[in-house]
NUSELO-853207 format. One record per atom (N, C-alpha, C): atom name; x, y, z. Coordinates in steps of 0.2 Angstrom, whole numbers, always signed. Example, Ala and Ser with C-alpha at 12.3 -4.5 7.8 and 13.67 -1.06 7.14 Angstrom:
BEGIN
N / +66 / -28 / +39
CA / +62 / -22 / +39
C / +66 / -16 / +39
N / +64 / -11 / +35
CA / +68 / -5 / +36
C / +64 / +0 / +39
***
This chain:
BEGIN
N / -323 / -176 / +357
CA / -322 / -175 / +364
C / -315 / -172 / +365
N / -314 / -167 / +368
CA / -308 / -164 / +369
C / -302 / -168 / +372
N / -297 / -170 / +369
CA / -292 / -173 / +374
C / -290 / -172 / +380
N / -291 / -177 / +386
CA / -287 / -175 / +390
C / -280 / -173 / +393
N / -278 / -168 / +395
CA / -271 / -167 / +399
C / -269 / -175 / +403
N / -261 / -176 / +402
CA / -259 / -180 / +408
C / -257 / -175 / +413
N / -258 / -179 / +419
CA / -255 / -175 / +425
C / -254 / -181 / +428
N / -245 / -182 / +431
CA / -242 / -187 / +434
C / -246 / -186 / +441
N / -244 / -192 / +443
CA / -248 / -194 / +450
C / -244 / -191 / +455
N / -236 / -190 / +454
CA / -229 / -189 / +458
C / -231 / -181 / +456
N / -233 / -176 / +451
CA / -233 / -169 / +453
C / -241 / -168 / +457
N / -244 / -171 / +457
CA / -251 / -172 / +460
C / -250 / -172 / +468
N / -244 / -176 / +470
CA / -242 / -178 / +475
C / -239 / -170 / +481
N / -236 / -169 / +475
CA / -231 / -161 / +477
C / -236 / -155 / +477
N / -240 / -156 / +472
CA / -245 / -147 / +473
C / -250 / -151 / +477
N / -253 / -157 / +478
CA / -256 / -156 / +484
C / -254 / -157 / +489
N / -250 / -159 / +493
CA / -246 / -156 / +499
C / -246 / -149 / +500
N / -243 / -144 / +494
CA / -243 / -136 / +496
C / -247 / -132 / +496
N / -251 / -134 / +492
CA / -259 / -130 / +491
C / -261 / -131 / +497
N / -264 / -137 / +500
CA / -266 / -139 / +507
C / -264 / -136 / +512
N / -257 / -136 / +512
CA / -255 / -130 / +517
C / -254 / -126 / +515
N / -255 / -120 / +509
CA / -255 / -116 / +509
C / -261 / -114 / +510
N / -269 / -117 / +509
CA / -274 / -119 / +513
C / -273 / -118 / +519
N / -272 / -120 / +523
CA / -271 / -120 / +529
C / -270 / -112 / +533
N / -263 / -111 / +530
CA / -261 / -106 / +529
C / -267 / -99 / +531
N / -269 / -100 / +527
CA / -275 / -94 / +524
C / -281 / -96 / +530
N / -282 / -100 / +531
CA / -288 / -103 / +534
C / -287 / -101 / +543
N / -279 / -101 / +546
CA / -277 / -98 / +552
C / -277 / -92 / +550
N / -274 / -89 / +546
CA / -275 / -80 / +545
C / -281 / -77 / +546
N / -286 / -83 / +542
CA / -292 / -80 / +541
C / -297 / -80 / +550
N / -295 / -84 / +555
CA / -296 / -83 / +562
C / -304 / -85 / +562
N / -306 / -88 / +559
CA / -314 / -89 / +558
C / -316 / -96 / +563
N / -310 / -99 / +563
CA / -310 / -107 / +565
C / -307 / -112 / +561
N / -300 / -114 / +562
CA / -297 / -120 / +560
C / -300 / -124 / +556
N / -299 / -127 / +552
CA / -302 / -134 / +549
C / -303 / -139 / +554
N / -309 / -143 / +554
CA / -307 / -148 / +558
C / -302 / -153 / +557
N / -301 / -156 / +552
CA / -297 / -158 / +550
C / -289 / -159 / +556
N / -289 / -150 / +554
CA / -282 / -149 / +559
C / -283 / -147 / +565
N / -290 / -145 / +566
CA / -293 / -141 / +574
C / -289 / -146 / +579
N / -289 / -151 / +580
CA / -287 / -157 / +585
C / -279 / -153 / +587
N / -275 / -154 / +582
CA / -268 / -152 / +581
C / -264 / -145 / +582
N / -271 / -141 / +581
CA / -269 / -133 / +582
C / -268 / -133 / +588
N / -273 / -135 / +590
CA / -275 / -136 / +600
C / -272 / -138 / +603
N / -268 / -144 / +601
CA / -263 / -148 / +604
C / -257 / -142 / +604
N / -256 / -139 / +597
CA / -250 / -135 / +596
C / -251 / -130 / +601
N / -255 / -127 / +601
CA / -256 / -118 / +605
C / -256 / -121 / +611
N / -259 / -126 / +616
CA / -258 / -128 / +625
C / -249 / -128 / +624
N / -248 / -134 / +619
CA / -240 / -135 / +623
C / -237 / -131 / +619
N / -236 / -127 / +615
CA / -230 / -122 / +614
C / -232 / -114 / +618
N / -236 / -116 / +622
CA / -238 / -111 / +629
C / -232 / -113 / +636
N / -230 / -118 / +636
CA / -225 / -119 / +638
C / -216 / -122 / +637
N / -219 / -124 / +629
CA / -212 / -127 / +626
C / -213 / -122 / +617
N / -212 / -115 / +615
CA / -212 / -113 / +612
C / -210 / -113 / +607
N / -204 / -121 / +604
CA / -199 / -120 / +600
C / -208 / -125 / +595
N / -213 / -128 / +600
CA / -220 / -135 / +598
C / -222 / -131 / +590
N / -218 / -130 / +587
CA / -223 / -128 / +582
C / -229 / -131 / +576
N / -234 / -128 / +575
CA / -241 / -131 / +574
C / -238 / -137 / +567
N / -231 / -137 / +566
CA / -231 / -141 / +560
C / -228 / -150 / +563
N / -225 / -148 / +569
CA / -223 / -153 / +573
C / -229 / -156 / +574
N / -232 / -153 / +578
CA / -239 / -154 / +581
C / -243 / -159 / +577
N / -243 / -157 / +569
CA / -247 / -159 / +566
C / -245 / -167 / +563
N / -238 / -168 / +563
CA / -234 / -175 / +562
C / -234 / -180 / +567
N / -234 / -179 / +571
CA / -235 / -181 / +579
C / -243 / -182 / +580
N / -247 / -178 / +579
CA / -253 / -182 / +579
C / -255 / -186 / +576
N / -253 / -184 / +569
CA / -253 / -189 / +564
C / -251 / -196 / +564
N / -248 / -197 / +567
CA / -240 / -202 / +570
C / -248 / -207 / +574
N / -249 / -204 / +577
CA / -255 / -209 / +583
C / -261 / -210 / +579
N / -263 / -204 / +575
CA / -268 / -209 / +571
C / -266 / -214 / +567
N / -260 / -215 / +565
CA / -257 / -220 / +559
C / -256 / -229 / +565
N / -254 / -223 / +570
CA / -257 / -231 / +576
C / -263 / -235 / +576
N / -268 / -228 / +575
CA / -275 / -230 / +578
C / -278 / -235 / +571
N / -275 / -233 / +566
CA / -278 / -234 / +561
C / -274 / -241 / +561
N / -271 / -243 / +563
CA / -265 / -250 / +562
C / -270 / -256 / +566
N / -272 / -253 / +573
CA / -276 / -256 / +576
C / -283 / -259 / +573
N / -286 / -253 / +571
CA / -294 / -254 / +567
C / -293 / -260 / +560
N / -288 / -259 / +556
CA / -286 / -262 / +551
C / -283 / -269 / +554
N / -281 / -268 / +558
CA / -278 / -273 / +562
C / -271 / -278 / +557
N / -267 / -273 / +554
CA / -262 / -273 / +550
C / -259 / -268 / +551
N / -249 / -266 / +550
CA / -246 / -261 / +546
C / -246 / -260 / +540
N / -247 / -259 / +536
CA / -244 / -258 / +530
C / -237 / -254 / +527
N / -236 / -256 / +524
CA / -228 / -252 / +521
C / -230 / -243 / +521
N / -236 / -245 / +517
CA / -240 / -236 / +516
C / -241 / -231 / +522
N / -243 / -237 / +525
CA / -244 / -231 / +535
C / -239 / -230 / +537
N / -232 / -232 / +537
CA / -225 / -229 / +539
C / -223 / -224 / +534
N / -225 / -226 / +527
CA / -222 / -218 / +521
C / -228 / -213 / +523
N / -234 / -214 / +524
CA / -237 / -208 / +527
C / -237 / -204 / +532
N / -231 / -207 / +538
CA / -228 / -202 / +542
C / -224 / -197 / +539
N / -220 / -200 / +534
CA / -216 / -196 / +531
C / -219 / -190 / +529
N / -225 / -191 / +523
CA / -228 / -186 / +520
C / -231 / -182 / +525
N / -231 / -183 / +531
CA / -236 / -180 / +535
C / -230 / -174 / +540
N / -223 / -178 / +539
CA / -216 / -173 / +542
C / -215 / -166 / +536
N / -217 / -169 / +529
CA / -215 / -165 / +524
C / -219 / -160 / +523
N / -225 / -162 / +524
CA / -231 / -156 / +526
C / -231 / -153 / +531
N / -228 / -155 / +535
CA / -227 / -151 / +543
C / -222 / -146 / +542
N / -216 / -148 / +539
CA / -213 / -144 / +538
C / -214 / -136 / +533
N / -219 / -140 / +527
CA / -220 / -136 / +522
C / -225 / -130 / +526
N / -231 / -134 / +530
CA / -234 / -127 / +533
C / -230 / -122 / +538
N / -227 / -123 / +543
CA / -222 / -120 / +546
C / -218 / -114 / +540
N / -217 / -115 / +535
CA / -213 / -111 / +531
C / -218 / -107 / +526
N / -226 / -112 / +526
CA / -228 / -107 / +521
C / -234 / -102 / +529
N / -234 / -104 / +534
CA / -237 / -100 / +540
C / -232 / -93 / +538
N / -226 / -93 / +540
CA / -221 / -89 / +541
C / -224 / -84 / +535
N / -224 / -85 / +528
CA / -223 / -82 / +522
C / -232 / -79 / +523
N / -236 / -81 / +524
CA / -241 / -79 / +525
C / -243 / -74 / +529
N / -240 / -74 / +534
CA / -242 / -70 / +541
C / -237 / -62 / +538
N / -233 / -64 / +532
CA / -230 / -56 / +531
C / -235 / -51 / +525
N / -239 / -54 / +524
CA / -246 / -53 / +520
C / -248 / -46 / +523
N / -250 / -40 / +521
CA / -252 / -37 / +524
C / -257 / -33 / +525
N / -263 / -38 / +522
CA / -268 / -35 / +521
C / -274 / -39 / +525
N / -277 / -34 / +529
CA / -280 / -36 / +533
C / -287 / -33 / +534
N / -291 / -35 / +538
CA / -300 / -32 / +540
C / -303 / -39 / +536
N / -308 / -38 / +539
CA / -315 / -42 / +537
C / -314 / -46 / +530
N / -315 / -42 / +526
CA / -316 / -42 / +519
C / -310 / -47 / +517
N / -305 / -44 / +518
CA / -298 / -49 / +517
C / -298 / -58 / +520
N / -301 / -56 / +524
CA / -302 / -65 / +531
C / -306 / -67 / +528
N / -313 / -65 / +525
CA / -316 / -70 / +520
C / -314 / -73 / +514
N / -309 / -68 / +510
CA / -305 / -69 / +506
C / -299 / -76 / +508
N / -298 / -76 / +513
CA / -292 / -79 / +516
C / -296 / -86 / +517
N / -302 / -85 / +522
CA / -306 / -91 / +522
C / -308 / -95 / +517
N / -309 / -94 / +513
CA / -313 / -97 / +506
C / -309 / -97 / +501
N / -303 / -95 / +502
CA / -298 / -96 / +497
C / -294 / -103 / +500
N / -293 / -102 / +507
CA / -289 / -108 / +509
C / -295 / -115 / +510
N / -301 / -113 / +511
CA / -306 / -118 / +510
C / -304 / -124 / +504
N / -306 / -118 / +498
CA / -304 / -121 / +491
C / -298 / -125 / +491
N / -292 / -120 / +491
CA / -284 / -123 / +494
C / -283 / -131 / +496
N / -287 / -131 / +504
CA / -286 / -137 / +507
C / -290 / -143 / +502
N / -297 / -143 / +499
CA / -300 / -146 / +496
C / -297 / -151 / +492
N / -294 / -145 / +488
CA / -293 / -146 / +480
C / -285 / -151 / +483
N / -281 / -148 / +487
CA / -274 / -153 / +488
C / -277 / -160 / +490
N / -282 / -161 / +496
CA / -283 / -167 / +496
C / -286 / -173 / +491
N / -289 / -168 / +487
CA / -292 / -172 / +482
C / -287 / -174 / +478
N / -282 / -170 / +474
CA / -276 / -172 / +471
C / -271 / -178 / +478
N / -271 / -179 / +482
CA / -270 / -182 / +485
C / -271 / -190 / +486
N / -277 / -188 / +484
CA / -282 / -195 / +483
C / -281 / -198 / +476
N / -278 / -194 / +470
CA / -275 / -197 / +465
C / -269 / -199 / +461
N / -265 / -200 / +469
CA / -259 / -202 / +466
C / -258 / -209 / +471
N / -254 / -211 / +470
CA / -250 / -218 / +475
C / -246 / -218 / +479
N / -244 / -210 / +477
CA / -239 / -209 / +484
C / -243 / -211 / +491
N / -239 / -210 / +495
CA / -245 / -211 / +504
C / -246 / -203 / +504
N / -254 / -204 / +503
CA / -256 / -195 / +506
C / -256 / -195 / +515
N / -256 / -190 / +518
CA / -257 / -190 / +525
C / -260 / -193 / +528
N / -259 / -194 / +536
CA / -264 / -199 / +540
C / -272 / -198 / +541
N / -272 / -192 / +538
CA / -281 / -188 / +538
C / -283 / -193 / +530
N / -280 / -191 / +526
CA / -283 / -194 / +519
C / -280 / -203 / +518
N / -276 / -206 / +521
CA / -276 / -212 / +521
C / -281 / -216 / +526
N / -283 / -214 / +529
CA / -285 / -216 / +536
C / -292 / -216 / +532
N / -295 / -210 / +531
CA / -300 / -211 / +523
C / -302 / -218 / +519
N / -298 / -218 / +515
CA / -294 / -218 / +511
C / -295 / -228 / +511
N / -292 / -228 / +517
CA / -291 / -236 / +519
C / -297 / -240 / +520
N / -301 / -235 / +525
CA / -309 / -236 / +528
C / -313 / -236 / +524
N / -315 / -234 / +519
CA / -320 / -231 / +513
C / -318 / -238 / +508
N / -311 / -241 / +508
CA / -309 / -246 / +504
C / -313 / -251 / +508
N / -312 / -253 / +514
CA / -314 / -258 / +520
C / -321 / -259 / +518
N / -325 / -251 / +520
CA / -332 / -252 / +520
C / -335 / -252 / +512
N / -332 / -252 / +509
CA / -335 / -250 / +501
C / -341 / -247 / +500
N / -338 / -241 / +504
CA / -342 / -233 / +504
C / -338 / -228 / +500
N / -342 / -223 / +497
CA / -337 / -218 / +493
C / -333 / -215 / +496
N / -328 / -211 / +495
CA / -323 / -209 / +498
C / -328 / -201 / +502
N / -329 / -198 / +498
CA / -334 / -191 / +498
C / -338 / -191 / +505
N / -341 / -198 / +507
CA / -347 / -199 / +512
C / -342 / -203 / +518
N / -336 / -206 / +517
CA / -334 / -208 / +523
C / -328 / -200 / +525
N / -328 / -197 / +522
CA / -322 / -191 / +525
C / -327 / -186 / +527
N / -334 / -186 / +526
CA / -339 / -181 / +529
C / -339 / -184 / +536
N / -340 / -191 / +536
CA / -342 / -193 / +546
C / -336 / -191 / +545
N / -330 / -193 / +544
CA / -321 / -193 / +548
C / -322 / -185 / +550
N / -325 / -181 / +547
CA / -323 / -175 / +548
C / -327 / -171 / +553
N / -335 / -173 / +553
CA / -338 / -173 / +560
C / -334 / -176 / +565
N / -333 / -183 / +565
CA / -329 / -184 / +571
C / -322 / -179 / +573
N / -319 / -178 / +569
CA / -314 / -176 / +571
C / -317 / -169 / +572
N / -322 / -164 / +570
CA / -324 / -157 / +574
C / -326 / -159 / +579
N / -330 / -164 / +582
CA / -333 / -165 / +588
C / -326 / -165 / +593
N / -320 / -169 / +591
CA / -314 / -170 / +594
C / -310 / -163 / +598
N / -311 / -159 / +593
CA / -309 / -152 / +593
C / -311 / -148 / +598
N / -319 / -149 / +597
CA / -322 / -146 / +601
C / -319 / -148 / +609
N / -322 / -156 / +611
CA / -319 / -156 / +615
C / -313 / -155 / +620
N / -308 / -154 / +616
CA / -300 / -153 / +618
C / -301 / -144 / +617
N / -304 / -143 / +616
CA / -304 / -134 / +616
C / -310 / -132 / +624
N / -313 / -135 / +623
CA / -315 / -136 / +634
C / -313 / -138 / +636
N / -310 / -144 / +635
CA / -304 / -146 / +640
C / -298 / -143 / +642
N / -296 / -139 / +635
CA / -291 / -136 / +639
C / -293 / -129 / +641
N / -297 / -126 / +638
CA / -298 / -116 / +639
C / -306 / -117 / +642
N / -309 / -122 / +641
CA / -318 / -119 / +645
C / -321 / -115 / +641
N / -321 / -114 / +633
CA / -321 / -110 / +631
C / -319 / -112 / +624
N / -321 / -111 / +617
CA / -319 / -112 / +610
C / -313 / -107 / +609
N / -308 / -110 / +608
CA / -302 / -107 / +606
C / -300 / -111 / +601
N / -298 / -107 / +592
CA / -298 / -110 / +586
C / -303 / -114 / +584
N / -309 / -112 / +586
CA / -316 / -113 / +583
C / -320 / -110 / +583
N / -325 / -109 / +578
CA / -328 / -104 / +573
C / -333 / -107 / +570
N / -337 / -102 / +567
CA / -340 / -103 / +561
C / -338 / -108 / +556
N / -332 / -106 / +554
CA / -328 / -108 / +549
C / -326 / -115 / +550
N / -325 / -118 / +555
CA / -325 / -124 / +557
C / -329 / -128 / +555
N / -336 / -125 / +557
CA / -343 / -130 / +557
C / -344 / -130 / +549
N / -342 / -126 / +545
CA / -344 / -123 / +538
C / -340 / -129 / +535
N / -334 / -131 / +538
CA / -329 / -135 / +533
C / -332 / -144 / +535
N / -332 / -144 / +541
CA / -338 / -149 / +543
C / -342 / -152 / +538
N / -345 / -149 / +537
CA / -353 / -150 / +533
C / -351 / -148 / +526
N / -345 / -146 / +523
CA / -343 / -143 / +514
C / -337 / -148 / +513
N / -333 / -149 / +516
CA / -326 / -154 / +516
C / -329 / -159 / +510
N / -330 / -162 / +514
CA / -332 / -172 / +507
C / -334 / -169 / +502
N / -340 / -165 / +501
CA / -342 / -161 / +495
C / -339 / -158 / +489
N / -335 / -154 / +492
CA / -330 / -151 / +488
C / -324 / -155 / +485
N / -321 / -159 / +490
CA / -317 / -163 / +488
C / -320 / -167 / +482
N / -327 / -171 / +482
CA / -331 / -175 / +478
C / -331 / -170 / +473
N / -332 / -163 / +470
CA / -334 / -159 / +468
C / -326 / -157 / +461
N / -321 / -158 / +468
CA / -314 / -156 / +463
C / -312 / -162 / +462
N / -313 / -168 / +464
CA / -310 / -174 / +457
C / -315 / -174 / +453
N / -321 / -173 / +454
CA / -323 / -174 / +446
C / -321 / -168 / +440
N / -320 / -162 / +444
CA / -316 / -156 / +440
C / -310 / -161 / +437
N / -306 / -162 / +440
CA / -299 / -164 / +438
C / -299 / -169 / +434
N / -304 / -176 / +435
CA / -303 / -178 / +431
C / -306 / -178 / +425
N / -311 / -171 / +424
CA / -314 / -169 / +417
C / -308 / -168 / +413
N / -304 / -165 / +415
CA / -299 / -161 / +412
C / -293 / -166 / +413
N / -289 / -169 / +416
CA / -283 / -172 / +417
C / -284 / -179 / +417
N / -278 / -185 / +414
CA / -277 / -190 / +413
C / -273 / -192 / +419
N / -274 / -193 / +424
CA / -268 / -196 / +428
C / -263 / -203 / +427
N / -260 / -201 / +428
CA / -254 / -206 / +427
C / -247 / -207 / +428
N / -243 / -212 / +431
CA / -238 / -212 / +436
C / -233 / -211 / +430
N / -227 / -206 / +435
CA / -222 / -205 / +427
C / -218 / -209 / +430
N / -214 / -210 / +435
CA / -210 / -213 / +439
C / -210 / -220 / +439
N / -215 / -222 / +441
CA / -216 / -230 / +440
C / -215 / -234 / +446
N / -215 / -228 / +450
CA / -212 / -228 / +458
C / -220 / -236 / +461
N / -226 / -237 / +460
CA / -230 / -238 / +461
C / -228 / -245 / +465
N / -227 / -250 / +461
CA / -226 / -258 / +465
C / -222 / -259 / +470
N / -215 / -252 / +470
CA / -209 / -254 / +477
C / -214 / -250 / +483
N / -218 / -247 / +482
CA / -224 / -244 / +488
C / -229 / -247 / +490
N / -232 / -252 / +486
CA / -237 / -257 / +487
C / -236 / -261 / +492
***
């Protein structure tokens, strides 16, 4: 049997952050429909930066995140030291997608064909980072911890409880998109596709990773975070 590769849980931490929003990235380019995931926070970003322009979707996404770490304090009915560093990781992403939107949007290749490529490439993107997400100790985002925590609670697989999270949150979407326009704005096809393929694929890429990859913490950072 082939040896496996290590891969630190601390560089797992950093390329799933970027990939995710590089994901993301591709997946607003591609116009097909937001992830649900992010749909809630898109929505929020596009109303109010219709009035306060500086609202960028990466703010947006930290600050929403910021109330589900509330919501999720309540259900658990505890803080944790982890739901306050997950704000963190959720400012860091916010910032990263901000700077990799910008880089993306000077991309100059456009039509049909290009936006499938964008879809399905940022589909993959988003998948593959949450999943490496899911194998480090760092705090992943209030989307994968929130998971994460619940899946621990109900001792359900992680794959089957971020499938309902992720219907719930497109349901969420939806609503906040007739609430504010009457009308589906940042929702698509491509929404309902990630719906129903998210938990899948994410299930689909740790078993990938860790075919091939030993995870393991270089740092040692694990017990000052518990």
């Amino acid at each position: 049997m082939k040896k496996k590769r290590v891969f630190y849980t601390e560089l797992a931490y950093a390329v799933g952050i970027f990939i995710l929003a590089l994901g993301t990235a591709f997946i607003e380019r591609a116009d097909f429909g937001m992830s649900m995931i992010v749909a809630p926070a898109y929505l929020l970003h596009l109303r109010i930066s219709a009035f306060f322009p500086f609202f960028s979707f990466g703010m947006s996404e930290y600050l929403f995140q910021a109330l589900l770490l509330v919501l999720l304090a309540i259900v658990m009915r505890r803080v944790k030291k982890s739901y306050l560093l997950s704000f963190v990781t959720a400012v860091i992403y916010g910032v990263t997608l901000d700077l990799v939107m910008g880089v993306v949007a000077l991309i100059p290749f456009a039509g049909l064909a290009w936006r499938i490529v964008y879809y399905v490439g940022g589909l993959c993107f988003c998948t593959a980072g949450i999943s490496l997400l899911f194998h480090t100790y760092l705090p992943p985002e209030a989307y994968e911890l929130a998971v994460k925590e619940i899946s621990g609670k109900l001792h359900q697989p992680i794959s089957r409880v971020k499938t309902v999270y992720d219907l719930l949150s497109c349901a969420l979407a939806v609503a906040l998109s007739l609430l504010f326009y009457g009308r589906f704005v940042g929702i698509g096809w491509g929404t309902f596709v990630c719906a129903a393929l998210n938990g899948v694929l994410i299930g689909l890429f740790g078993r990938l990773f860790e075919r091939f990859f030993d995870f393991k913490d270089g740092l040692g950072l694990r017990s000052l975070l518990e």
